[in-house]
C-alpha positions as semicolon CSV with decimal commas, in nm:
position;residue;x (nm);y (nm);z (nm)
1;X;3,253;8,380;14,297
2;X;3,544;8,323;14,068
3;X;3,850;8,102;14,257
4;X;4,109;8,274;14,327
5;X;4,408;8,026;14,402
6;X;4,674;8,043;14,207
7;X;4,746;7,728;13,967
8;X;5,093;7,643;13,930
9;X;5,181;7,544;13,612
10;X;5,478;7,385;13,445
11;X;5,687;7,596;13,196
12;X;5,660;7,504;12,852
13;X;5,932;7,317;12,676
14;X;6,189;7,391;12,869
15;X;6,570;7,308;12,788
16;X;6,564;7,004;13,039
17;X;6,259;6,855;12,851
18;X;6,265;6,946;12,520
19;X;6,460;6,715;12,286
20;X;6,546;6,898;11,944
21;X;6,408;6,738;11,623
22;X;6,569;6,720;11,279
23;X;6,306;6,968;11,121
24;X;6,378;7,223;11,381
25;X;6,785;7,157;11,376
26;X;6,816;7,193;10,969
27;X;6,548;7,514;10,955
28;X;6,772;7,702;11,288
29;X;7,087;7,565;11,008
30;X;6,927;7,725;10,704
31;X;6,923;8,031;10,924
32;X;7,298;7,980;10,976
33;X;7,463;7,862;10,651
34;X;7,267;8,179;10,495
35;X;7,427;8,423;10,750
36;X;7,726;8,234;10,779
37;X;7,771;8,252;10,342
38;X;7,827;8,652;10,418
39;X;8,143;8,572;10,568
40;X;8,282;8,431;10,319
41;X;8,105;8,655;10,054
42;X;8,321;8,930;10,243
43;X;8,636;8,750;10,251
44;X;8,592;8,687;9,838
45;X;8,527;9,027;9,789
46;X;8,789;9,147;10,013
47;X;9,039;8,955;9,848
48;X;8,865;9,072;9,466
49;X;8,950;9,480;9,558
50;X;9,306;9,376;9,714
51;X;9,364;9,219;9,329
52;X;9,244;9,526;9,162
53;X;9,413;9,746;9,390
54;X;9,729;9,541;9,318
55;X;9,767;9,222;9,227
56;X;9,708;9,268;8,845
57;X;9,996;9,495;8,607
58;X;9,794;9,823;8,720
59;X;9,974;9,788;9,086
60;X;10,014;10,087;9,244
61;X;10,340;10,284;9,137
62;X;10,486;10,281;9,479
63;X;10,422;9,955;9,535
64;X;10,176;9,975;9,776
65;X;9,925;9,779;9,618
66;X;10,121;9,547;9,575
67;X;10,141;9,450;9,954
68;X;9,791;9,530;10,016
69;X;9,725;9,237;9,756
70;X;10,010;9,012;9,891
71;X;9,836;9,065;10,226
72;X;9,460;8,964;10,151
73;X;9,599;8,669;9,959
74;X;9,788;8,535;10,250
75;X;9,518;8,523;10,456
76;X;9,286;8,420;10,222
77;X;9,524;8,118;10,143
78;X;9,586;8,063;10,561
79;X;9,431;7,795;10,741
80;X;9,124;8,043;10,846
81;X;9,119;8,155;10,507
82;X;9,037;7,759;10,374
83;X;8,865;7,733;10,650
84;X;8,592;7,964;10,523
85;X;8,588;7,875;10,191
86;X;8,523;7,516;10,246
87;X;8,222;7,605;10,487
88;X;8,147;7,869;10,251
89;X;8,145;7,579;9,992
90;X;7,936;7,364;10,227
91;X;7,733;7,662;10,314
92;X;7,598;7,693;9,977
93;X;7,545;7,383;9,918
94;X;7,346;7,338;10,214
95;X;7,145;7,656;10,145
96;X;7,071;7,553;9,764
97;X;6,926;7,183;9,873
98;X;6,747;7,335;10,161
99;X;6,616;7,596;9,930
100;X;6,466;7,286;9,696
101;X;6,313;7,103;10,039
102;X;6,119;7,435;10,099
103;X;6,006;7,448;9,761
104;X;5,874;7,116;9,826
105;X;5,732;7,187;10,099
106;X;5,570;7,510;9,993
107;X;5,380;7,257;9,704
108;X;5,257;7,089;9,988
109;X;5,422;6,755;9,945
110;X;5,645;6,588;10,229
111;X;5,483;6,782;10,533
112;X;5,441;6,456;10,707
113;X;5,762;6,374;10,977
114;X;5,893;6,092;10,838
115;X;5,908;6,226;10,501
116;X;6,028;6,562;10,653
117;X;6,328;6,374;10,872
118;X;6,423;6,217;10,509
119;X;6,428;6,577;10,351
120;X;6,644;6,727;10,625
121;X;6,905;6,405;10,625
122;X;6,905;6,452;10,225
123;X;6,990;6,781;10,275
124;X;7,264;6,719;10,547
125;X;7,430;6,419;10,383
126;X;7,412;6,541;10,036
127;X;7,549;6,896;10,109
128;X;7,838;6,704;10,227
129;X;7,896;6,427;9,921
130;X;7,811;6,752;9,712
131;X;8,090;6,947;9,923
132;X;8,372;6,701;9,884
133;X;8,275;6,592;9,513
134;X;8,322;7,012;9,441
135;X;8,629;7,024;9,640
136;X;8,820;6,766;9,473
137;X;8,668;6,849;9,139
138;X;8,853;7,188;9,139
């Protein structure tokens, strides 16, 4: 007859026990930068209708577009507002190098961990150098 006492078994990776790895830190930040870029996609576009509702020589007779476009600039120029951009900047950056690494991957090159913990550093440090070479470029 089958036994019937019960095993007691640990749970699998738990938080106390599991230590995160590079490859599973910049795939969980892929997932972030690319819903983290709508954001600021919103904040562009935002600010793109305010300026045709009012920031261009077709304002609004009343004025009222006017103030709608004086409004979405200033917080678009406000510390959030830069805020957002430069992760937005970041954010792309990020996304577009960790876009390439996948392609890489997909040809089947780089799969092993060492070569994978290079990838995911290159992508880190040089969405950062690429970041702050854009930023004081324009």
């Amino acid at each position: 007859m089958a036994d019937t006492r019960k095993i007691v078994r640990p749970l699998s990776p738990h938080l106390q026990i599991y230590r995160p790895q590079l490859t599973s830190i910049t795939s969980i930040l892929t997932r972030i930068t690319g819903n983290g870029l709508i954001v600021g996609a919103i904040l562009v576009v935002w600010w793109l209708f305010a300026m045709t509702r009012g920031g261009t020589q077709f304002a609004l007779i009343d004025g009222i577009g006017e103030t709608y476009f004086n409004f979405a600039d200033a917080i678009l120029r406000s510390w959030f507002g830069k805020i957002v951009l430069t992760l937005s900047l970041w954010a792309v950056w990020y996304h577009y190098l960790a876009g390439l690494r996948h392609l890489w991957f997909d040809a089947g090159r780089g799969l092993d961990i060492k070569t994978a913990e290079k990838l995911g550093w290159g992508c880190i440090i040089g969405s950062v150098v690429l970041t702050v070479l854009t930023f004081f470029v324009i």
